[in-house]
C-alpha positions as a printed Julia matrix, in Angstrom:
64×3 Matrix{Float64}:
 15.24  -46.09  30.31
 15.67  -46.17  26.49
 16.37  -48.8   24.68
 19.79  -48.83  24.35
 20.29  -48.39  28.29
 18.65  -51.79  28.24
 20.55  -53.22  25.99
 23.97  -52.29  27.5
 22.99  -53.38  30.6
 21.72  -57.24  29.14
 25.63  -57.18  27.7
 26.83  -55.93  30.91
 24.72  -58.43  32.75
 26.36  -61.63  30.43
 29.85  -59.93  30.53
 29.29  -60.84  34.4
 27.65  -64.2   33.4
 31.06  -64.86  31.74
 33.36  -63.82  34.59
 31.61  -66.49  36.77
 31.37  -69.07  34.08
 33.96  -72.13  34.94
 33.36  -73.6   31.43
 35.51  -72.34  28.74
 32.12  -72.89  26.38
 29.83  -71.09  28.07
 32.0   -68.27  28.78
 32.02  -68.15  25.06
 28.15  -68.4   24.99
 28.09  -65.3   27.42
 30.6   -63.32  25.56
 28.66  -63.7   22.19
 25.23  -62.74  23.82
 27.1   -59.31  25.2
 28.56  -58.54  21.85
 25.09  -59.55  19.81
 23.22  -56.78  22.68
 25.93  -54.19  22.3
 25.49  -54.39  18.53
 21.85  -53.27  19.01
 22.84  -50.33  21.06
 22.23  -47.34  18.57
 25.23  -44.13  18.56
 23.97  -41.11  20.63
 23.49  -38.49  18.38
 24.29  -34.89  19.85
 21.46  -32.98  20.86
 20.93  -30.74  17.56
 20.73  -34.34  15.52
 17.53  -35.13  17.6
 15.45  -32.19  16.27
 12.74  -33.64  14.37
 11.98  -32.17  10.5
  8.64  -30.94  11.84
 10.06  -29.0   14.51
 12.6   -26.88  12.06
  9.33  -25.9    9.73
  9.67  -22.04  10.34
 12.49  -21.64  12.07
 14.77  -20.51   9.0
 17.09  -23.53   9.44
 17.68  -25.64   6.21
 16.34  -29.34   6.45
 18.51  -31.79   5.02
């Protein structure tokens, strides 16, 4: 599981914490842990932006 699995599934996990919360304030509380996790979650990438530099050294692609 990578880290940003994890992460989306703490913010899942308080979303649900905040469906079941009867107090307006710690529905809040929930809500603002889930959005503080799913700010940690990084953007996938597609699969060509996950090539390391070292593994383009000799393959004739240009390294930016």
């Amino acid at each position: 599981m990578t880290k940003s699995e994890e992460y989306r599934l703490n913010a899942e996990e308080c979303e649900r914490m905040a469906r079941s919360s009867r107090k307006e304030s710690d529905k809040q509380d929930w809500l603002s842990l889930a959005q503080s996790w799913r700010q940690m979650i990084k953007p996938e990438r597609a699969p060509e932006e996950n090539v390391e530099a070292s593994d383009l050294r000799g393959s004739g692609k240009a390294i930016i």
